[in-house]
VOFI-749687 format. One record per residue: residue in one letter; z, x negated, y negated of N, C-alpha, C, CB in turn. Coordinates in steps of 0.02 Angstrom, whole numbers, plus 50000, padded with zeros to 5 digits. Glycine has a CB too. Example, Ala and Ser with C-alpha at 12.3 -4.5 7.8 and 13.67 -1.06 7.14 Angstrom:
% residues 2
A503904934050284503904938550225503904934050165504524943550224;S503544935850112503574931650053503944935549998502864929650030;
//
This chain:
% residues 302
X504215036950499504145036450427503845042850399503715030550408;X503595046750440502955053550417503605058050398502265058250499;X504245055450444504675062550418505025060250349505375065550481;X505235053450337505745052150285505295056650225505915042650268;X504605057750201504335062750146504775067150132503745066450160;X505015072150199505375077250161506135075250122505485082850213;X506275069550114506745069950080506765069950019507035066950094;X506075068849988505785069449941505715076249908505305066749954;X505415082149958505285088949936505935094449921504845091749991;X506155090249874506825093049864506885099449794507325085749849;X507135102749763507285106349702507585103149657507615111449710;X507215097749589507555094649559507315095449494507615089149584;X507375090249456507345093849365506615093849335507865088349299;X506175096749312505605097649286505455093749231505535103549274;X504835089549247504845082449187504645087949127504095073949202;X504485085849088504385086849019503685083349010505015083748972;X503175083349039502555080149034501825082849037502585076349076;X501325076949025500865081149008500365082049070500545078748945;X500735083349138500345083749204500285091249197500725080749280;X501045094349166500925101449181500225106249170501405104349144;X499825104249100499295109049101498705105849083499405114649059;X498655098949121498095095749119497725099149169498165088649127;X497225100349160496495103249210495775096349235495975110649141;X495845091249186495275089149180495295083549262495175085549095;X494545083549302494855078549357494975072649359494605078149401;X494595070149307494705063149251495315061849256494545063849168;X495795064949232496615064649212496865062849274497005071749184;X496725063249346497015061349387497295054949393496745062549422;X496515047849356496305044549385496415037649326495655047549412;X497095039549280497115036349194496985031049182497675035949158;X496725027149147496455021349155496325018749076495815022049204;X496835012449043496345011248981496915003948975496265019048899;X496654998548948496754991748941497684992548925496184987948871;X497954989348963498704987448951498894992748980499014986348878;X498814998349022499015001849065499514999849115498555003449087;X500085000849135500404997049200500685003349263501184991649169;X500715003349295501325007249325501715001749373501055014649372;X502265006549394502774999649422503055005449486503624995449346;X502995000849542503235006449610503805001649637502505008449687;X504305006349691504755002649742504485007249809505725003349722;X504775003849855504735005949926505435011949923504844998049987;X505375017249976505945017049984506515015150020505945019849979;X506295013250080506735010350147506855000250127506045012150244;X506544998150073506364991050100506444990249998505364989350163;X506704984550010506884978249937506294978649908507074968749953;X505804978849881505404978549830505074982349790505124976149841;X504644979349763504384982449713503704978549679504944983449668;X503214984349634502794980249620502614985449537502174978949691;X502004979349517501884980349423500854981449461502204968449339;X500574985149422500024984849413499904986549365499744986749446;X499414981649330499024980749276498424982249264499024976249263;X498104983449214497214985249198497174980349128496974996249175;X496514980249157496064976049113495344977749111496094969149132;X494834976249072494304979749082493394972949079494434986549010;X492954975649101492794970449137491984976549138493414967549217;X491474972649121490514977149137490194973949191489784976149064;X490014977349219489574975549280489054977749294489794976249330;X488414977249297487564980149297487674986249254487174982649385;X487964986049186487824990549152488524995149152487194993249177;X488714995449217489484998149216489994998049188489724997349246;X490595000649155491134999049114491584999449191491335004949038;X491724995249228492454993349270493154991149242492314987649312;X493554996549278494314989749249494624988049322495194994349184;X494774983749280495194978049354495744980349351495314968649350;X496184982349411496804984349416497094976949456496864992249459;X497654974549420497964968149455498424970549502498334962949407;X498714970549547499284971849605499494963349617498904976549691;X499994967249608500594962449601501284964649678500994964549500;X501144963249717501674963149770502084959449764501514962149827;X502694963049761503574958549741504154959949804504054963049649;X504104953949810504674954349880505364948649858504164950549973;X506034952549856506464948749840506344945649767506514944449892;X505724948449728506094947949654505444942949648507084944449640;X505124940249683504764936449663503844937749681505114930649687;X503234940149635502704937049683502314933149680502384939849703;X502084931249741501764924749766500894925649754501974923549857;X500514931849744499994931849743499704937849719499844929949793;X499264937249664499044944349638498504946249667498924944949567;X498374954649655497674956849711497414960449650497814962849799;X496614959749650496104961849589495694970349642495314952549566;X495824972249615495254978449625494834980549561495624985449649;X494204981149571493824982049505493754989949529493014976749489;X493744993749467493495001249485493355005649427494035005149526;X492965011349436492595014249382492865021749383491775013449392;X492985025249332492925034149335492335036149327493305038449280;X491865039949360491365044149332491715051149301490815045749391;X491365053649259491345058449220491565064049255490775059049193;X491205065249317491735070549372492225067349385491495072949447;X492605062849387493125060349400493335057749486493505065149371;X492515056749501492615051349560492545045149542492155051849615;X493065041549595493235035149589492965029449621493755034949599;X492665025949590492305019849640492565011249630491385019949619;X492425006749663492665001049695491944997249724493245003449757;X492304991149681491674986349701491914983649768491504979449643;X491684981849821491834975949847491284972149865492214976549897;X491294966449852490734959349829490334963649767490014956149910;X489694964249787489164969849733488994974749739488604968849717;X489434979349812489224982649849489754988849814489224979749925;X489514995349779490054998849746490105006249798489845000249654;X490775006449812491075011749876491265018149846491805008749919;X491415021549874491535029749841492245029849878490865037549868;X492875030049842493645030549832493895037549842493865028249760;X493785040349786494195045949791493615050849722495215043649769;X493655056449780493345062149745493835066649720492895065749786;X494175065949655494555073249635494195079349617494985072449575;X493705080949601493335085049608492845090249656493195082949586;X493285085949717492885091149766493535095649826492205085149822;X493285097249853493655102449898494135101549936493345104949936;X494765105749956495305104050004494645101950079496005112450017;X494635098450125494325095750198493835092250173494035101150255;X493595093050114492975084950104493255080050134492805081250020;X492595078250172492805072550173492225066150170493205072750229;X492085060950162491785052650155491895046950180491845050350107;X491685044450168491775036450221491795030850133490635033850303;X492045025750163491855019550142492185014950181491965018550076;X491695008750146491895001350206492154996950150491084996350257;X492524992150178492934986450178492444980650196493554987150228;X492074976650162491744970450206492194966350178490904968050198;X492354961350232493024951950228492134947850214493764947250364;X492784943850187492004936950173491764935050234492214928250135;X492124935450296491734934550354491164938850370492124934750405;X491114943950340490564948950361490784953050404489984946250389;X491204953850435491674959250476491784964350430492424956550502;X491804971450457491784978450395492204980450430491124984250375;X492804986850392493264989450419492844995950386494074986950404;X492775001650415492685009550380493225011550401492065014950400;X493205014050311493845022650298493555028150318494085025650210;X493805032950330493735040050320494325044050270493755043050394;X493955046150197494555049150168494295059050165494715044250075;X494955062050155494885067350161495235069250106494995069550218;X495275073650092495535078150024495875085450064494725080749959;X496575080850097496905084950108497295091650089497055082350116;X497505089350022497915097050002497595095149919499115097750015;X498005101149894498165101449799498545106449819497485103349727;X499495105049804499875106049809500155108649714500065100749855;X500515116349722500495118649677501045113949618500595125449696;X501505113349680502095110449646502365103049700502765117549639;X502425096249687502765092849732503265088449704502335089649771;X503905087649729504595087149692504665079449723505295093749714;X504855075649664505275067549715505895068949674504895056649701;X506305066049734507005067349710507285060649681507475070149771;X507105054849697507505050049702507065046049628507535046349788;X507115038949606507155037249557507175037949484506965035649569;X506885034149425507095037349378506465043549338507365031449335;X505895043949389505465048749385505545054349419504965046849397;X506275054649452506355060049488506065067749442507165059749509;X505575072649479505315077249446505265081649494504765075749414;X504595087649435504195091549509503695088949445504295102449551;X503155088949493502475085349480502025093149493502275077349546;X501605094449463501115100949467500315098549469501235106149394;X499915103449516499405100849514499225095149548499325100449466;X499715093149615499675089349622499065086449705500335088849606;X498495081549685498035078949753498055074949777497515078049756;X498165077449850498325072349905497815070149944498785074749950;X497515065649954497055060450006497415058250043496695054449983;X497115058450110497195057450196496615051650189496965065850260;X496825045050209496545040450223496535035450302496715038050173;X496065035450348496075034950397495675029450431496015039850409;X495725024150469495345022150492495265023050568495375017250470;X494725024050595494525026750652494465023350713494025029150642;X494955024950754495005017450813495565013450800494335011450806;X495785013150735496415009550730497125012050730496375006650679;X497725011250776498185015250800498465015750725498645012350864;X498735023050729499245021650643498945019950582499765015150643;X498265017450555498095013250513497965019150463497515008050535;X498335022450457498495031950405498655029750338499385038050433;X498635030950275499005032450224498725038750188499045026650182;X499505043050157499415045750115499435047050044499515047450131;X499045049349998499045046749916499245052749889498285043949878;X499555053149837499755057749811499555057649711500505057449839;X499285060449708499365059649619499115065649588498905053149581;X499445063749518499815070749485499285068649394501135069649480;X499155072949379498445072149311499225069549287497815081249257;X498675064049225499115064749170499755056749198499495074949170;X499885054749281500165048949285499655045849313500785048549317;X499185045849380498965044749421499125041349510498715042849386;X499225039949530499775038649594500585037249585499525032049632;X500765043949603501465044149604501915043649654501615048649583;X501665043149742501925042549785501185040949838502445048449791;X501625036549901500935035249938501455032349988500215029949901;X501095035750060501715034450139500925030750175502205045750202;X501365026050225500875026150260501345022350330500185022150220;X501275018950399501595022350441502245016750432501195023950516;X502185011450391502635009050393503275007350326502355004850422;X502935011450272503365010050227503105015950171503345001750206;X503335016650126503365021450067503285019650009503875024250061;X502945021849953502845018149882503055025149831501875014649868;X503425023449790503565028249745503455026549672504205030049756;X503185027249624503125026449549503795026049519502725032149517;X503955021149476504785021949444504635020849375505455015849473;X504235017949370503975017849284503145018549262504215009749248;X502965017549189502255014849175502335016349102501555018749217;X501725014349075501465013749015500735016749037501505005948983;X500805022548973500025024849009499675028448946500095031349086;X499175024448909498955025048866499485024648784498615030248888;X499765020548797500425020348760501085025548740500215018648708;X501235028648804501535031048827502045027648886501175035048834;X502695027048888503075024548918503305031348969503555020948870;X503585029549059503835033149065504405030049117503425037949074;X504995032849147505375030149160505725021449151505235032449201;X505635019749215505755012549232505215005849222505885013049300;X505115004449161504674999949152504794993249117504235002849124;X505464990549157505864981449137505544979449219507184980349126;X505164973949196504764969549214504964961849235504374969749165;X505574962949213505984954749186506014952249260507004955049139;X505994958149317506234954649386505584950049418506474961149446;X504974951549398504434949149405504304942349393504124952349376;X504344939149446504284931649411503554929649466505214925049423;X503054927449416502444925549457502624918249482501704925849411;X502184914149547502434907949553501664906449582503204906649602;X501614900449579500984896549609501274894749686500764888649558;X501014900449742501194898349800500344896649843501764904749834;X500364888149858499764885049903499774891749950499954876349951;X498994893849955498544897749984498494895550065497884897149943;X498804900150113498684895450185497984892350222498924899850240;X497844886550228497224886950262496894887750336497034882650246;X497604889450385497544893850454497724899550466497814891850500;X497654901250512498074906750553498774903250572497654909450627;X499174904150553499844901750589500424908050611500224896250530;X500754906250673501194911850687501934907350715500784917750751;X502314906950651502934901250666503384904250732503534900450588;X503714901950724504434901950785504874907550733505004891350802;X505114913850770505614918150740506314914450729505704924250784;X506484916750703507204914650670507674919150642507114910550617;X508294918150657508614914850722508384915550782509194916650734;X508344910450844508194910750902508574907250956507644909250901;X508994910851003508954915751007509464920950955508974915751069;X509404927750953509574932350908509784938150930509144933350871;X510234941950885510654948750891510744949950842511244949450922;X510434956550795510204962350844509564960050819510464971250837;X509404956350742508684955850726508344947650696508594961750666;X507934948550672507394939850690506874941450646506944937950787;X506694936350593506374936250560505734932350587506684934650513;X505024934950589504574931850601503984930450538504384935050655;X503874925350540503374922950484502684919150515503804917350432;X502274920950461501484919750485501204920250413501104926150546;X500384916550437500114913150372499444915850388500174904350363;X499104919350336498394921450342497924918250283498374929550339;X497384913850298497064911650267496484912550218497044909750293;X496334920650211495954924450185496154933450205495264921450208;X495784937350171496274944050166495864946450236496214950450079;X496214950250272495964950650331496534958450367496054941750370;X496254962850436496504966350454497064962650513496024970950466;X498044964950508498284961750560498664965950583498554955950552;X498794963750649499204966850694499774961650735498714970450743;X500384962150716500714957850735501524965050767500784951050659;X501194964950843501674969450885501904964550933501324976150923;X502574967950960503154964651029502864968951093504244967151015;X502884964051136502514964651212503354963551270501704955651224;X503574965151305503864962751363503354961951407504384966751389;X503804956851450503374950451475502814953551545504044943151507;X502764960251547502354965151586501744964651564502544972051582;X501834964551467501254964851434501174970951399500744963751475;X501834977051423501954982351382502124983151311502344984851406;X501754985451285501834984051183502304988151195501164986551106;X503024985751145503554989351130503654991451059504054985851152;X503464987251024503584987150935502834985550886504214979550913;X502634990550841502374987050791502524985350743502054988250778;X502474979650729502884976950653502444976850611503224969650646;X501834975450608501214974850555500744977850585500944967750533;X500364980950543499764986850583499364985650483500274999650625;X498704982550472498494985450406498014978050383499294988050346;X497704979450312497544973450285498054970650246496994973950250;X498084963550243498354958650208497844953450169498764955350254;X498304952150122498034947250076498044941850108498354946450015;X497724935450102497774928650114498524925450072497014925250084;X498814924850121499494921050099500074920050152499834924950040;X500614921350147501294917650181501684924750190501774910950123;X501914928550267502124932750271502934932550287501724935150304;X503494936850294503514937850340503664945550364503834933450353;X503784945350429504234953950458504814953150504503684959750514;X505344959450503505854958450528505714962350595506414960250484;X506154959750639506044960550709506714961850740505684954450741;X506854969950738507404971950742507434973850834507504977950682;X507924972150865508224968650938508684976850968508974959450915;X508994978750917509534986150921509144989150971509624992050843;X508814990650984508524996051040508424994351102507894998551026;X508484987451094508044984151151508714980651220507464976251104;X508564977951258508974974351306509054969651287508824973351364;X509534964151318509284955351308508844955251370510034948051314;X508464949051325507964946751373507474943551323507644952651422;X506964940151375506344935951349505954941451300505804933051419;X505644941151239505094945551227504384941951199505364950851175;X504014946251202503314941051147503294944251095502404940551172;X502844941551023502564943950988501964942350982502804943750950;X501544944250962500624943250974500524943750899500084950651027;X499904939050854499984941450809498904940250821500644937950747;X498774945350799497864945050815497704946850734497434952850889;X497294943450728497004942750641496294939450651497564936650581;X495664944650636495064941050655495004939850721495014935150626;X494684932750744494554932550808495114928250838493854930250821;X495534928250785496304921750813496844927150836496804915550727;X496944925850911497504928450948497944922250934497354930451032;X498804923950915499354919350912500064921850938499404917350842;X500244919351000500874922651028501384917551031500774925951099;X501934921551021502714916351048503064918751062503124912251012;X503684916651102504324921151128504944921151068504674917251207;X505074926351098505964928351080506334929851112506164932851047;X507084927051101507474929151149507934932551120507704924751187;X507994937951146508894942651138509114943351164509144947751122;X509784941251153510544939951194511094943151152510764931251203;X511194947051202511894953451169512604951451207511694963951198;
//
């Protein structure tokens, strides 16, 4: 996935916007009530809407950014992040009452910081973010924001000990996250409203929210079709937002595939479990979330 980026760094048409000679580090980071932007993947069907709203806390002015994850047109569960700009234009994040340090646009290409993740279990995940580049010029070729973006800062986000658990952020003054890779999929900006300002792709109509029951186990179903050629859909249920890993083992115990590597929300998954590479034969999948290990077989037959 680290290589599909360059298909992005292409020579294409120069927006007409106001990233070009914004300076301020504030502008990275835009933020004001009815704000949205709207992203797709690029390898994979969806898409998502995030919203702001605004919200005081011990004196603090926070806005809540809603995330909205849309798979096949529909989503099942919205995600709240509360977060603040300071005046230098670092970015902070509550989690419980405990407020974390996000993203510094104001400081140097190799800075770098920590922050933690605490789950209501009391289990903490730490980041390490870095302030990888500020790139003079960076071009996306593909949707209807296709541009070159100027001025543009990239954060390296890492967790330490965890295989793959990488993303990279990208944002440009003046939109604020316009692209973001991480090892298993790609997010690109296609529209927004940003301070009442419209830009590209911003019909919403595909968005349909639904009341989907909240799981109350760990569950890791039976793949389907079984047995299967060339691929198999596997589904699983997480009962609070939590870090998972749901990889394929042959029956040695050798990990062959990761299909999920990251945090998830509490809800109803699933991932595809593509067979093309592989032999027929017995396989496992393991899915570990918290202190719940959950395995089952698959079979592929060619």
């Amino acid at each position: 996935m680290r290589n599909s980026i360059l298909g992005f760094l292409m020579l294409v048409v120069t927006l007409p916007s106001a990233n070009l000679h914004a300076q301020d580090s504030t502008d990275y980071f835009p933020l004001h009530v009815g704000d949205f932007w709207r992203y797709k993947g690029d390898e994979q069907l969806w898409s998502a809407r995030q919203d702001v709203d605004t919200t005081r806390i011990n004196g603090n002015k926070y806005f809540v950014l809603r995330w909205y994850p849309l798979y096949q047109g529909v989503v099942a569960d919205a995600v709240d992040d509360t977060v603040r700009v300071d005046t230098s234009g670092d970015v902070f994040f509550l989690n419980g009452t405990e407020e974390q340090l996000l993203y510094k646009f104001h400081s140097v290409v190799n800075d770098t910081w920590e922050y933690r993740y605490v789950f209501a279990s009391g289990d903490t995940v730490t980041h390490v973010v870095t302030l990888a580049a500020v790139l003079d010029t960076f071009q996306i070729s593909g949707g209807p924001l296709k541009g070159t973006y100027r001025n543009v800062i990239v954060f390296y986000d890492d967790q330490p000990g965890a295989y793959d658990a990488w993303t990279y952020s990208y944002f440009a003054p003046g939109y604020g996250l316009i692209f973001k890779q991480w090892q298993l999929d790609e997010r690109i900006m296609y529209g927004a409203l940003i301070n009442g300002r419209l830009y590209g792709d911003t019909n919403t109509t595909d968005i349909k929210l639904t009341e989907t029951p909240i799981a109350t186990n760990f569950r890791l179903l039976q793949n389907y079709p079984n047995p299967f050629n060339p691929s198999s859909t596997i589904e699983y249920d997480l009962p609070e937002r939590t870090f998972v890993d749901l990889s394929v083992y042959d029956l040695l115990g050798r990990k062959l595939k990761t299909l999920v590597r990251g945090l998830r929300d509490a809800g109803t998954y699933e991932a595809k479990l593509e067979g093309g590479d592989l032999p027929s034969g017995i396989y496992l999948y393991r899915l570990e979330a918290e202190q719940t290990v959950l395995v089952r077989k698959a079979m592929l037959v060619k």
